[in-house]
Backbone as a chain_set.jsonl record, in Angstrom:
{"seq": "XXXXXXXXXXXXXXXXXXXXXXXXXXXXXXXXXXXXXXXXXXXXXXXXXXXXXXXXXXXXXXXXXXXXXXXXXXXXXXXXXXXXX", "coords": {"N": [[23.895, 41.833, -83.178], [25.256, 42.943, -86.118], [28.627, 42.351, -87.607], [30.378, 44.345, -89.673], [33.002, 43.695, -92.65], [36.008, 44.515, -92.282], [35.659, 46.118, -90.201], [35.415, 47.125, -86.985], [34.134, 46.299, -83.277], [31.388, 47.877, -82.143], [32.363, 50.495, -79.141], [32.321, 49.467, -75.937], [30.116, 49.377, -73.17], [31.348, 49.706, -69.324], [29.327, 48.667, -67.638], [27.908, 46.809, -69.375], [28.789, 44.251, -69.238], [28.908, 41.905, -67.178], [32.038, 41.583, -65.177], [32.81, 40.229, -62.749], [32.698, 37.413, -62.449], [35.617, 36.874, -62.94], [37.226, 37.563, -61.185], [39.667, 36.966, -58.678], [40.993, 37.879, -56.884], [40.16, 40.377, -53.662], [38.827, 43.528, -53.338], [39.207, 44.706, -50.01], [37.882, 47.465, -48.107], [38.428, 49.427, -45.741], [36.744, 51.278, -43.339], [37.364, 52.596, -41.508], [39.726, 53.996, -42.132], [39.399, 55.331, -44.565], [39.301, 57.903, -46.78], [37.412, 58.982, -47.827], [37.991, 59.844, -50.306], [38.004, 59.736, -53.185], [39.143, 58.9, -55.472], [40.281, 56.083, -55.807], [36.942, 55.152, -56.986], [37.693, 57.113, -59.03], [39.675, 55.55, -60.828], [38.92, 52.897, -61.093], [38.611, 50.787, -63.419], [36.016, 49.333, -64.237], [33.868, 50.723, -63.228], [33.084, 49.863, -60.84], [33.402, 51.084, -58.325], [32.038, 53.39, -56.003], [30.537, 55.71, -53.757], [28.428, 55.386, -51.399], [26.374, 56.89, -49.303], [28.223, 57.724, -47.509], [30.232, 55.641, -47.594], [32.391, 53.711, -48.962], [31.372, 51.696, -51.382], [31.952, 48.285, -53.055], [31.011, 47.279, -56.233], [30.208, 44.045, -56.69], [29.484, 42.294, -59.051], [30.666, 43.53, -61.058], [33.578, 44.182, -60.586], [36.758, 43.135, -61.229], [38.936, 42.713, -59.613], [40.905, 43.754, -60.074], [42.767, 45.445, -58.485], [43.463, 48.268, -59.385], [42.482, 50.435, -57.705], [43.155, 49.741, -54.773], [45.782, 50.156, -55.661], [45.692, 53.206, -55.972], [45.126, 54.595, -53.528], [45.445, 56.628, -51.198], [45.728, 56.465, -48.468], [45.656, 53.797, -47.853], [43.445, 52.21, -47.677], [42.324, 50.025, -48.728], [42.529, 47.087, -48.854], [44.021, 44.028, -51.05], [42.114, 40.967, -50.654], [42.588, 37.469, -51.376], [40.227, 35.493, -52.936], [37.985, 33.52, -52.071], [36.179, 30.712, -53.224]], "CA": [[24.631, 42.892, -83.831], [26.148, 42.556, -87.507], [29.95, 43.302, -88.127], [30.804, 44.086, -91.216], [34.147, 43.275, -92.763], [36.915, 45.656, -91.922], [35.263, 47.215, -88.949], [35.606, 46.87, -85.309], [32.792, 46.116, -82.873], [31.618, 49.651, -81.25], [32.973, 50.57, -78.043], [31.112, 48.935, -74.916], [30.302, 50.137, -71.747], [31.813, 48.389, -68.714], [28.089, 48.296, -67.105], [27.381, 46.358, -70.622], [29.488, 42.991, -68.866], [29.751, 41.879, -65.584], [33.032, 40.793, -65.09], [32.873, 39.885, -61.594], [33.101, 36.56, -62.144], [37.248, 36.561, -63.201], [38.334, 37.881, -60.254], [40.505, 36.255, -57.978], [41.4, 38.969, -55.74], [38.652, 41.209, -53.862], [38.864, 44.632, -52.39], [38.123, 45.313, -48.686], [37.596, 48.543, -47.974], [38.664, 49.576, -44.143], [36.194, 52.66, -43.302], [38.274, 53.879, -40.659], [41.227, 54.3, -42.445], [39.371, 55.513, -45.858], [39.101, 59.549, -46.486], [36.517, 59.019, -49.248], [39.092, 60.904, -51.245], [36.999, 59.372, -54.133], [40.443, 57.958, -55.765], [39.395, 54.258, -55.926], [36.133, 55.313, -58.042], [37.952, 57.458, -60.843], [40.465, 54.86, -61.295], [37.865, 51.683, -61.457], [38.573, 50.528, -64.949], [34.599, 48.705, -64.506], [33.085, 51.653, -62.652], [32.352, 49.196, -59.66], [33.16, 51.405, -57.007], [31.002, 53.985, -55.681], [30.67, 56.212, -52.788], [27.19, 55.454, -51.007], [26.321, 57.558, -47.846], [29.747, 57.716, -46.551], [31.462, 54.822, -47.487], [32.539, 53.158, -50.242], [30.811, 50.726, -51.974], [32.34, 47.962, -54.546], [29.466, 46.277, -56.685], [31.026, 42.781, -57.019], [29.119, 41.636, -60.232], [31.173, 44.426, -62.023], [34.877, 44.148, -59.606], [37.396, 42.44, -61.282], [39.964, 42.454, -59.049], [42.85, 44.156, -60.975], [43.57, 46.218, -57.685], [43.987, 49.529, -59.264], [42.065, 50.781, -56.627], [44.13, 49.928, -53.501], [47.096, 51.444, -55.154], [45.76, 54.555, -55.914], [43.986, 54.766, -52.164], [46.278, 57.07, -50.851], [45.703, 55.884, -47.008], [45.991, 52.611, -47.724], [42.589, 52.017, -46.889], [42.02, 48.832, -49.621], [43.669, 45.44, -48.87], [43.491, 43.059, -52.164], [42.608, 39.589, -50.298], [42.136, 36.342, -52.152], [38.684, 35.438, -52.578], [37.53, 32.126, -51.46], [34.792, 30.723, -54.011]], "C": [[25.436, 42.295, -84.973], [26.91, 42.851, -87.411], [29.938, 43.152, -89.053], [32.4, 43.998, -91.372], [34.919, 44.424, -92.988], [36.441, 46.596, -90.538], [35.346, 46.287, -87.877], [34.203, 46.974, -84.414], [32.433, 47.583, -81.854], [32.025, 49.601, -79.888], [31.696, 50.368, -76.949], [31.181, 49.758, -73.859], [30.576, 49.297, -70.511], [30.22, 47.67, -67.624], [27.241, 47.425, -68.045], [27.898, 44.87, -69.426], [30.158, 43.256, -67.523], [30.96, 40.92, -65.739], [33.474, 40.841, -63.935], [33.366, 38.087, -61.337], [34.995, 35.853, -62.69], [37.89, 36.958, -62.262], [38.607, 36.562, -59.424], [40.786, 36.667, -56.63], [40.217, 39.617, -55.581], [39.264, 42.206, -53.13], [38.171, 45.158, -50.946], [38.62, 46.442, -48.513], [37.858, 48.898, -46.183], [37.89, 51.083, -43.847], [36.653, 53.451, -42.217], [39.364, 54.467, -41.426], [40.976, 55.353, -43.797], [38.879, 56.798, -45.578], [38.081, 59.87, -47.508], [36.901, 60.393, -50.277], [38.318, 60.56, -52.872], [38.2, 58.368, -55.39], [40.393, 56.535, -56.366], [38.182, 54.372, -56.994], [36.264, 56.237, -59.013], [38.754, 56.665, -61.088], [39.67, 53.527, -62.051], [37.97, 51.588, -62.871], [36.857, 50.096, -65.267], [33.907, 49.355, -63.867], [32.352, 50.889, -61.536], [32.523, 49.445, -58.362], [32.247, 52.849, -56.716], [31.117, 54.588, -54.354], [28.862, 56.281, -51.881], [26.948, 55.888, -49.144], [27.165, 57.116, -46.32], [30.457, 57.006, -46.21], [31.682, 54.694, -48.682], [32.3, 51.512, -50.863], [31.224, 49.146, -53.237], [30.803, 46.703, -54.658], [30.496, 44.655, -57.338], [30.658, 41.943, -58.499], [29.969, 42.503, -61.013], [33.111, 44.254, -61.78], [35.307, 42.79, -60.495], [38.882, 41.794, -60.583], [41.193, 42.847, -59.56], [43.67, 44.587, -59.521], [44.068, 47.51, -58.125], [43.538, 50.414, -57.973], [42.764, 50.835, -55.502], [45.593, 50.605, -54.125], [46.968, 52.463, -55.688], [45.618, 55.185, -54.486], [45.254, 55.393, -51.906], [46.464, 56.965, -49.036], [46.373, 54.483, -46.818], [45.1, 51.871, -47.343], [42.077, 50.284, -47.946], [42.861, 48.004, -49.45], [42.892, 44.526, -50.247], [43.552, 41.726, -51.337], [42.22, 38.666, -51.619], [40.833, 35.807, -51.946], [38.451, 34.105, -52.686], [36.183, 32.197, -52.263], [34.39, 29.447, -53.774]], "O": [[26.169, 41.317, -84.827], [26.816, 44.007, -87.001], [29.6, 42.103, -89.602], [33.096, 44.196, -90.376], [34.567, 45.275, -93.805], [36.977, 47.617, -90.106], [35.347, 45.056, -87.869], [33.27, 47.667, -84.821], [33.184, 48.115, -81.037], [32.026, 48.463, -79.419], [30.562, 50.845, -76.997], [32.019, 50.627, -73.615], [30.094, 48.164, -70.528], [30.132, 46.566, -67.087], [26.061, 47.216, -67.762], [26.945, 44.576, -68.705], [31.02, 43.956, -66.992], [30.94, 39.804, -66.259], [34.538, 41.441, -63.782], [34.076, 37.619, -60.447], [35.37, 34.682, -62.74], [39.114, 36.821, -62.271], [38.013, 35.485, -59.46], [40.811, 36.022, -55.582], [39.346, 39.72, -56.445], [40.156, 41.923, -52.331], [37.107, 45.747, -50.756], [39.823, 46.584, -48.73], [37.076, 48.265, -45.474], [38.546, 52.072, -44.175], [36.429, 54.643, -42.009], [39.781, 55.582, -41.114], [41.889, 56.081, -44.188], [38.223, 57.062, -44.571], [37.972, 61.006, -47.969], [36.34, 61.392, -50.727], [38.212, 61.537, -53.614], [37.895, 57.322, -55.963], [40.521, 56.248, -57.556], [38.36, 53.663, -57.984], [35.364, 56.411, -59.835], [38.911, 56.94, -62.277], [39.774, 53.218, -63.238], [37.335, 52.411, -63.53], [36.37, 50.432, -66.346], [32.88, 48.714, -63.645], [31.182, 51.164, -61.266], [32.171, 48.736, -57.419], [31.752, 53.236, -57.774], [31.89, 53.957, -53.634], [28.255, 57.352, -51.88], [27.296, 55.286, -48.128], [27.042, 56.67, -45.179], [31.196, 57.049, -45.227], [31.23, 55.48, -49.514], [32.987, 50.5, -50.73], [30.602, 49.156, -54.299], [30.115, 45.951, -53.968], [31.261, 44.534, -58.295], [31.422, 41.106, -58.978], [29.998, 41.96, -62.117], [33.844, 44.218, -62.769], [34.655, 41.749, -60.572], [39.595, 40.84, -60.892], [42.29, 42.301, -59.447], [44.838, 44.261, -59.311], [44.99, 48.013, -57.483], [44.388, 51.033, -57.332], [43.071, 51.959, -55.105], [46.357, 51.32, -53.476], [48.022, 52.981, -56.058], [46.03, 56.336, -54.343], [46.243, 54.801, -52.338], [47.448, 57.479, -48.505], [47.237, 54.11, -46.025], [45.416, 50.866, -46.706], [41.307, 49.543, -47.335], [44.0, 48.151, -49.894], [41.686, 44.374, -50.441], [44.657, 41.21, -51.174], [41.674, 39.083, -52.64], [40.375, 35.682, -50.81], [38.904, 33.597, -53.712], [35.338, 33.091, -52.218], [33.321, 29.041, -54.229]]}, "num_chains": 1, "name": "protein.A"}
């Protein structure tokens, strides 16, 4: 892709770049506790969570670990642990 001078590079999509590998922190998901309120996947700044036949899904090549997710979860159903690499 060319930039030209004075312009900005077009707007990406977050399924364009996995940015799985900067996290630090990971999201577990507790499926008792979680009301698949859906909460956790409109917040997802990288669209890496997901609701797949009645749980909730995070795709880890995409999961950066910010944690918006657990504090929207209104249960409390997302713990941010530290991820062991």
């Amino acid at each position: 892709m060319a930039l030209r001078i004075g312009c900005c590079a077009p707007p990406g999509k977050a399924c364009d770049n996995k940015t799985g590998s900067w996290r630090v922190f990971l999201p577990v998901v507790d499926p008792e506790t979680c009301t698949l309120c859906g909460n956790c996947v409109l917040i997802c700044p990288e669209t890496a969570m997901e609701e797949v036949e009645g749980k909730i899904v995070v795709d880890l090549d995409y999961c950066k670990g910010c944690g918006l997710c657990a504090e929207e979860c209104p249960t409390d159903a997302i713990a941010m642990e530290l991820e062991e690499k």
